[in-house]
C-alpha positions in Angstrom: 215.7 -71.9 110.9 213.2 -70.0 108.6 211.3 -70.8 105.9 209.2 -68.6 103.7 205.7 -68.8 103.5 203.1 -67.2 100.9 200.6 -65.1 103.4 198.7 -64.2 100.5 199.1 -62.7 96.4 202.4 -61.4 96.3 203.1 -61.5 99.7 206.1 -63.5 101.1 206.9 -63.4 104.7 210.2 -65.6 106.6 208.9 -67.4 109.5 210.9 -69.9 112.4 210.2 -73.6 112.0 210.3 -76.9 113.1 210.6 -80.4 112.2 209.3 -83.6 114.0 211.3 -86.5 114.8 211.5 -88.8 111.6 209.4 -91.5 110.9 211.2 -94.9 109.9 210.9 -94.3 106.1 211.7 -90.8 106.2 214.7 -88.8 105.5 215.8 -85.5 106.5 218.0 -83.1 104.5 219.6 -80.1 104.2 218.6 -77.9 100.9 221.3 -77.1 98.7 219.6 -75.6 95.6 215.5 -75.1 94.3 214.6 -74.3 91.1 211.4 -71.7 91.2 208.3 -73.4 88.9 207.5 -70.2 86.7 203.9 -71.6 86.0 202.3 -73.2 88.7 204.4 -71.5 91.6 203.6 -67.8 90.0 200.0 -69.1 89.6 199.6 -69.5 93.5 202.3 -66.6 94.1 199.5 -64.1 91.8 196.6 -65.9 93.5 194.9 -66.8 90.0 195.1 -70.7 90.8 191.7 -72.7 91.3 192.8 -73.8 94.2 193.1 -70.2 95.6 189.2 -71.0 97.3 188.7 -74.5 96.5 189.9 -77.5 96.6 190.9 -80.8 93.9 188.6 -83.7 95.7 190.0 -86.8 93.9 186.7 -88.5 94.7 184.2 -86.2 92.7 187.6 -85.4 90.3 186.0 -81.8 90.9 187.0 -78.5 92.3 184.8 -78.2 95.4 185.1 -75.3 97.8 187.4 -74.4 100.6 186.3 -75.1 103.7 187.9 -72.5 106.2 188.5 -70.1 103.3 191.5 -69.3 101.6 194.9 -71.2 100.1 197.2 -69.0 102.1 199.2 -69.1 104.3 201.1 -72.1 102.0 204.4 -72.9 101.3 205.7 -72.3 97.4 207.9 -75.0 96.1 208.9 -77.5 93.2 211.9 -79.6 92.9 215.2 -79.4 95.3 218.8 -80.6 95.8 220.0 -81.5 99.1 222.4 -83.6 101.3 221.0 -86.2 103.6 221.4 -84.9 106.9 219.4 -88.1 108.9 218.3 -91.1 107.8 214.8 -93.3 109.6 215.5 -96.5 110.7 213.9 -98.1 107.9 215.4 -96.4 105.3 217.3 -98.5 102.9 218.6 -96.4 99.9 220.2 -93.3 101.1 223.1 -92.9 104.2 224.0 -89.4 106.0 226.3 -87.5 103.0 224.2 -88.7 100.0 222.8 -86.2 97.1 219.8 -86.3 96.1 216.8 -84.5 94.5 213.0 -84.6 94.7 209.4 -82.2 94.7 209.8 -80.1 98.0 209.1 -76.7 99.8 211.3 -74.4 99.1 213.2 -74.1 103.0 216.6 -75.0 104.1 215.5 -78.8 105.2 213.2 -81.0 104.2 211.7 -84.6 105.3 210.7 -86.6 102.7 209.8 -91.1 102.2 213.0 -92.0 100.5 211.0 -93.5 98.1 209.7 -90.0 96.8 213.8 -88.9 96.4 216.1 -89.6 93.6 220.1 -89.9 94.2 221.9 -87.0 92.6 223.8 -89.3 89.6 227.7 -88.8 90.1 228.4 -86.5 87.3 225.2 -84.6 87.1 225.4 -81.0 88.0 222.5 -80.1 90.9 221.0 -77.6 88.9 220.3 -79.7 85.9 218.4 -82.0 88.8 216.0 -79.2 89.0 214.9 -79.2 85.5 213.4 -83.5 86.4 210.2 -81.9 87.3 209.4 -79.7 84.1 211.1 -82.9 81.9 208.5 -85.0 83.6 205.4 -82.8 82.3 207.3 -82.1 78.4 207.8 -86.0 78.3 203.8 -86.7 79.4 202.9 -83.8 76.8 204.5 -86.0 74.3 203.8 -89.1 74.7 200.1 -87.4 74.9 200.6 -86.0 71.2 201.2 -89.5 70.0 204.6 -88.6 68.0 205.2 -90.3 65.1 208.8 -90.7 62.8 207.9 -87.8 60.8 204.5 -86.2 62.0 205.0 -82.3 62.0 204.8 -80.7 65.3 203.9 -77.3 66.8 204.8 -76.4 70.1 203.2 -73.3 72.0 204.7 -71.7 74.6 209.0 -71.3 75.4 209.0 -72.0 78.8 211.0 -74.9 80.7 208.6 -77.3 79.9 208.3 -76.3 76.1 211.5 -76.1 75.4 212.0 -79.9 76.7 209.2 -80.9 74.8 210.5 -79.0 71.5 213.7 -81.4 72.5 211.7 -84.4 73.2 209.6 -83.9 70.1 212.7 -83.9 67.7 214.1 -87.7 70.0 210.5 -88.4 68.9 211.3 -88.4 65.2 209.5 -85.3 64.4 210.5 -84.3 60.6 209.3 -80.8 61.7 209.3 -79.0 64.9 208.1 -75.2 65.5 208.0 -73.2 68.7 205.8 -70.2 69.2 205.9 -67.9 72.3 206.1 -63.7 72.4 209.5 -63.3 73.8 212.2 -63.7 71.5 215.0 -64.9 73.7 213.2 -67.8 74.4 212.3 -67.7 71.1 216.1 -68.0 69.6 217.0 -70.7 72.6 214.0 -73.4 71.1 215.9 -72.8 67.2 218.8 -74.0 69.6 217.2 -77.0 71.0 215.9 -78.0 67.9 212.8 -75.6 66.3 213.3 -75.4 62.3 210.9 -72.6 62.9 209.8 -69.9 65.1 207.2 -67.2 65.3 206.1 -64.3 67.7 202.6 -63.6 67.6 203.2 -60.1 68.2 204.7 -60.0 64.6 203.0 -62.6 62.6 200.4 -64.8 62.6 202.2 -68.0 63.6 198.9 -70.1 62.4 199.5 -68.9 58.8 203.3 -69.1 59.1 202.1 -73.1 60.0 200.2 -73.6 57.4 202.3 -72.2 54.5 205.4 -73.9 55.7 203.4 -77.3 55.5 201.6 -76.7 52.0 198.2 -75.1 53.6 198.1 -78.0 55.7 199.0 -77.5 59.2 200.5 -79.3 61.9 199.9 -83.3 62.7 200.0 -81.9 66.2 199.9 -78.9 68.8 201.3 -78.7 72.3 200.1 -75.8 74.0 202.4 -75.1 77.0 201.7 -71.0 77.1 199.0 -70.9 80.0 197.5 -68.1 77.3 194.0 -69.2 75.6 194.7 -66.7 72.9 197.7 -69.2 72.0 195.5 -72.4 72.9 193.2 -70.9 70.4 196.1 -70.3 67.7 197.1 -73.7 68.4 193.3 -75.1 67.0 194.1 -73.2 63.8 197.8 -74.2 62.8 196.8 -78.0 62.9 195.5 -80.1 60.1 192.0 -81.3 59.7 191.6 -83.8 62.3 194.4 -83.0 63.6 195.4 -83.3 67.7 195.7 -80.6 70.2 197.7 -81.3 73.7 196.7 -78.8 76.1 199.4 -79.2 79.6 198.9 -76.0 80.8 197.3 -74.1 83.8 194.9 -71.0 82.0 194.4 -68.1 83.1 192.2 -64.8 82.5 189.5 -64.6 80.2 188.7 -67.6 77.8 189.0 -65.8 74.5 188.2 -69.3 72.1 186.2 -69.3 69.1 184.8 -72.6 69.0 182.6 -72.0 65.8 185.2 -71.4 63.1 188.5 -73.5 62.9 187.3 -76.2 65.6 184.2 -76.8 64.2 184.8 -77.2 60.6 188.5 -79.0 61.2 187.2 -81.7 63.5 190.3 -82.2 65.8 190.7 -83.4 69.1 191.5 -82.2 71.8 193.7 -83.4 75.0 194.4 -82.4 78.3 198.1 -83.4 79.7 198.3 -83.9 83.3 200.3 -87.3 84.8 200.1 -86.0 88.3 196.7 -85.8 90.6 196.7 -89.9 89.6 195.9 -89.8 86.1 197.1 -92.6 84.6 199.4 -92.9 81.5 197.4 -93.0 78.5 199.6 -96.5 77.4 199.1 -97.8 81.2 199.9 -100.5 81.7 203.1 -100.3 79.7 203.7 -96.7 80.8 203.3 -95.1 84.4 203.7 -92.2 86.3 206.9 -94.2 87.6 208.4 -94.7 84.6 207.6 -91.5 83.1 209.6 -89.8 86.1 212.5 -92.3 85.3 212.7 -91.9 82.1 213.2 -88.2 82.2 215.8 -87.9 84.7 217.6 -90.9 82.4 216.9 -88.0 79.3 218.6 -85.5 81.8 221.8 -87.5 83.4 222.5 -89.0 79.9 222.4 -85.3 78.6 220.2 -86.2 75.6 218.5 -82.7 77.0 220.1 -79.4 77.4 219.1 -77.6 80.5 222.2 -75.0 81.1 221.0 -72.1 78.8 217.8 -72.2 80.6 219.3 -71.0 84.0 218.7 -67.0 83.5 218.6 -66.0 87.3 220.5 -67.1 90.4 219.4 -65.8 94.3 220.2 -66.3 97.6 217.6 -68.2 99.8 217.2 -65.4 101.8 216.5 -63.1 98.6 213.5 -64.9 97.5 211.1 -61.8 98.1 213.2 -60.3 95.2 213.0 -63.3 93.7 209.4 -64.0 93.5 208.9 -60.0 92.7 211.6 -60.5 89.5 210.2 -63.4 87.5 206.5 -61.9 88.3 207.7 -58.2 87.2 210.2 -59.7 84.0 209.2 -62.9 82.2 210.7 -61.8 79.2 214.4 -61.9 81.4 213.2 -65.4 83.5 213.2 -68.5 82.0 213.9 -70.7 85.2 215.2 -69.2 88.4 217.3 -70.8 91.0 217.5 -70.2 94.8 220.9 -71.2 96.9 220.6 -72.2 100.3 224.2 -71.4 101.0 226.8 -69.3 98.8 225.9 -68.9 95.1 228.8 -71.3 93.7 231.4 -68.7 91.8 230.8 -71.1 88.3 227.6 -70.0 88.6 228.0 -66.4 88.8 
């Protein structure tokens, strides 16, 4: 068997691999579908991700540095489909047959505690499965906006997550929702899921648009999910004074934020999104990691969320060079890309 392994920005390579005997909590599976992450994965696939030379210590809750150097090589991967191929002793909640679904490396088997898996709900399709990870980080987003029945709501940024949240936002009882992001397509699929309004920055000023479609007001609150400070910083000036910014993105490039204009006279504030890396819930105890990741695969197998119009590319395992190279080369013809571990099913086509 191979799997494929990052050796460095922009370079994939296929390599032979093993797997050790299981542990008594652990089950083995063979991949049947993976659903590429176009923000964090691409981050690590470009080598522009802080942890490219450094490492997270969850001690410090700093970025300290590397010790023997570099990231690569690493394994790319996000969330994955398969069918349990082996169970552990121990293991209680899965048999040899069973679908299921968790975060995994991208490679044609996986072990993983069955306690870290979800079972594939009968009449969920697998690749709406893959979309549990990005409705996990929409659903933290907006619980971390504090959504009220009628607050007014901005959204930045039309990827996977963003359009969940735009989703989310309106089962939140937003009375207004508006999506910004520079590609149009995505553009026309978040008035789909829900946007009464949408702008392209590369023909308007969406911060304007904001404020006079809210009577020079603005937005109760922003969600920037672009990775793009020049959004972050149109997101500080479509919101209302004192109004709240959600920031669950990874940023790259140049800060370009002008903290002495909008910011500083509007007094808003200003939150960072992240339920991984064991941040707890901002309403913990009621609310946990647990239950956030529950509650959006309910959102998903209840199909309170639409996933299917997202799905804009479909490759082969053993095409994920091309792949990788496509959704780097095109964003405006990816929205979220799928790799089959077997034949790509002729529905899908």
């Amino acid at each position: 068997m191979e799997e494929f392994v990052l050796t460095g920005p922009y370079q994939i390579e296929f390599r032979e691999y093993s797997e050790l005997p299981l542990q008594t909590d652990e089950v083995r599976l063979r991949a049947i579908v993976s659903g590429i992450k176009h923000g964090t994965e691409m981050t690590i696939y470009r080598g522009k991700t802080p942890f490219l030379n450094r490492v997270f210590d969850t001690e410090y809750r700093m970025f300290m540095p590397r010790d023997g150097g570099s990231l690569f090589p690493t394994n790319l991967g996000s969330w994955l489909v398969g069918e349990v191929m082996e169970v552990g002793g121990g293991v209680t909640r899965f048999k040899v047959g069973d679908k299921v679904h968790g975060g995994m490396a991208h490679r044609p088997t996986n072990v993983r505690p069955e306690n870290t898996l979800f079972r594939l709900a009968d009449d969920m399709q697998p690749e709406t499965a893959l979309f549990t990870d990005p409705a996990i980080f929409a659903l933290g987003a907006v619980h971390d906006a504090q959504i009220k029945l009628g607050d007014r709501v901005a959204v930045f940024g039309m990827g996977a997550i963003g359009l969940l949240a735009i989703q989310i936002a309106r089962l939140s009882g937003a009375e207004a929702v508006f999506a910004v992001d520079m590609i149009d397509s995505r553009l026309e699929l978040a008035k789909q899921f829900g946007a009464d309004a949408v702008f392209n920055p590369t023909h308007c000023d969406p911060a304007l648009e904001i404020k006079n479609l809210t009577g020079k007001k603005g937005v109760d609150v922003a969600i920037d999910i672009s990775g793009a400070y020049p959004a972050l910083h149109t997101a500080m000036r479509s919101i209302q004074m004192c109004g709240l910014i959600v920031s669950a993105s990874y940023y790259s490039g140049t800060p370009q934020l002008e903290l002495g204009a909008e910011w500083h006279h509007n007094r808003p504030t200003f939150v960072s999104s992240m339920p991984v890396w064991g941040n707890p819930h901002r309403c913990h105890p009621l609310w946990d990691f647990q239950r956030t990741e529950k509650t959006a695969l309910r959102l998903l197998e209840n199909s309170h969320l639409k996933t299917e119009p997202m799905i804009s590319k479909r490759y082969r395992y053993d095409q994920a060079v091309e792949a990788y190279q496509f959704v780097d080369q095109h964003p405006e013809e990816t929205l979220k890309t799928l790799l089959y571990y077997g034949a790509i099913p002729e529905k899908a086509q």
